[in-house]
C-alpha positions as CSV (number, residue, x, y, z in Angstrom):
1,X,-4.7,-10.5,-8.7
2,X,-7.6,-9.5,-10.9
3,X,-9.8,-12.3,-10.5
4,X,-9.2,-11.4,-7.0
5,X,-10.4,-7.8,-7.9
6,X,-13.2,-8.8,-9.4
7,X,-14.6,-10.9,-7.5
8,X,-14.6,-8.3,-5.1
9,X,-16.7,-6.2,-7.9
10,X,-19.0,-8.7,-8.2
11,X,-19.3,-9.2,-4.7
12,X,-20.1,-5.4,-4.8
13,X,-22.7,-5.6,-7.5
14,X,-24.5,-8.3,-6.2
15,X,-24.7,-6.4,-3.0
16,X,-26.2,-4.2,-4.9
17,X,-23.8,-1.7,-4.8
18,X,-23.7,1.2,-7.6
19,X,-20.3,-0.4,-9.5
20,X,-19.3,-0.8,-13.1
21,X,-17.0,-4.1,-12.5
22,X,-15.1,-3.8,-15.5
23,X,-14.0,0.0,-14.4
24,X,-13.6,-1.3,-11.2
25,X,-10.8,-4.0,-12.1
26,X,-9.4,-1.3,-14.2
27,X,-8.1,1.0,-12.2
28,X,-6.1,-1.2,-10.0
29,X,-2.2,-0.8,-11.0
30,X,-0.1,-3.4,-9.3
31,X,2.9,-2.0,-10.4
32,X,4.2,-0.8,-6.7
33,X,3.5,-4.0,-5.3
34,X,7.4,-5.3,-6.5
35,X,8.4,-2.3,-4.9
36,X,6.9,-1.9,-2.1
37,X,7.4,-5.3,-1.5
38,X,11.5,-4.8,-2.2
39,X,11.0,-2.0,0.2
40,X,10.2,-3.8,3.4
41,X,12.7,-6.4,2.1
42,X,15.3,-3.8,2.9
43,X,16.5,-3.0,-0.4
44,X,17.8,0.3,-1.3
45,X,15.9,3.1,-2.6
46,X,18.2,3.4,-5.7
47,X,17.7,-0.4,-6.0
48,X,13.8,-0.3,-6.0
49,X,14.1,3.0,-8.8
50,X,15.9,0.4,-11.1
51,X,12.9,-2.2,-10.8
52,X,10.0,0.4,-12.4
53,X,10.0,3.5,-14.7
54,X,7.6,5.4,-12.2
55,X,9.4,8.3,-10.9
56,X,11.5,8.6,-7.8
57,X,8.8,11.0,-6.1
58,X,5.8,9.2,-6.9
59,X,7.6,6.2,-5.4
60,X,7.9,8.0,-2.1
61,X,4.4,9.1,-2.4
62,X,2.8,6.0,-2.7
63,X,4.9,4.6,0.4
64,X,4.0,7.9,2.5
65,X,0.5,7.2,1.8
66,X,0.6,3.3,2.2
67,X,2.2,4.1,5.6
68,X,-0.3,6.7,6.3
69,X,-3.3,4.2,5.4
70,X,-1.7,1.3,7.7
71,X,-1.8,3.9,10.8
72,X,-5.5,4.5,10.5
73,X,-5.6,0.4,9.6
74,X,-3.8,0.3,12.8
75,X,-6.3,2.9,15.7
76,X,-9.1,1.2,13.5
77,X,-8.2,-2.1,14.8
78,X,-7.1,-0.7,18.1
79,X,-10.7,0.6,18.5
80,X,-12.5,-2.4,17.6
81,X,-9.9,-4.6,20.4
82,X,-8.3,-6.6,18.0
83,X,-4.5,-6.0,19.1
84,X,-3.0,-9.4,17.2
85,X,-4.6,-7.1,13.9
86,X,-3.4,-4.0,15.5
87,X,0.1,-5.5,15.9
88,X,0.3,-6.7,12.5
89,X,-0.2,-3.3,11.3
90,X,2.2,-1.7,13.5
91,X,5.2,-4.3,12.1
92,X,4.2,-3.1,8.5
93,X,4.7,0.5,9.6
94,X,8.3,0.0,11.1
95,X,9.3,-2.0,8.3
96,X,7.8,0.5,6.0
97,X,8.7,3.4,7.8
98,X,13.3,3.9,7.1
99,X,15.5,5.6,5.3
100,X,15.4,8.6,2.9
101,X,11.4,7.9,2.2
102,X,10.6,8.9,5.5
103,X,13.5,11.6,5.8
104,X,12.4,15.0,7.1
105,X,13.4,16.6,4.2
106,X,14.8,15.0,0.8
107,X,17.2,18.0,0.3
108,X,19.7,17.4,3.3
């Protein structure tokens, strides 16, 4: 995953993009990516709590805003007419998108 990131960087910098790669790989945390992926697995959120140390509410926060990114991902590709992109998007969403995360309210 971080060569990944930085050859992104690099690809950056040699676009001459203002970048400091080393910053750049830095700040990428792939902790959430076992949950997440967990997550749209359809394990339980009590089950994905006892994978990580990260608190219960910045779990759901980071899923909110992963959904929330995916639905602009989504009209993006929409607007540009690529639907089999636009689909794909929409699949991560409902999969994403159940239980007490996406509950109106966590004190029921």
């Amino acid at each position: 995953m971080q060569n990944c990131i930085k050859k992104v960087a690099q690809a950056m910098e040699d676009a001459r993009l203002p970048i400091d790669v080393d910053d750049f790989v830095d700040q990428f945390k792939p902790s959430m990516m076992d949950i997440v992926y967990a997550w749209v697995k359809g394990a339980k959120f009590v089950d994905i709590c006892k994978l990580t140390d990260i608190f219960e509410g910045t779990i759901i926060r980071c899923i909110r805003r992963l959904e929330e990114l995916m639905r602009q991902m989504s009209s993006a590709a929409k607007l540009i007419g690529n639907t089999e992109l636009e689909d794909k998007f929409q699949d991560g969403i409902a999969k994403l998108k159940r239980d007490i995360i996406f509950a109106a309210s966590l004190y029921l």
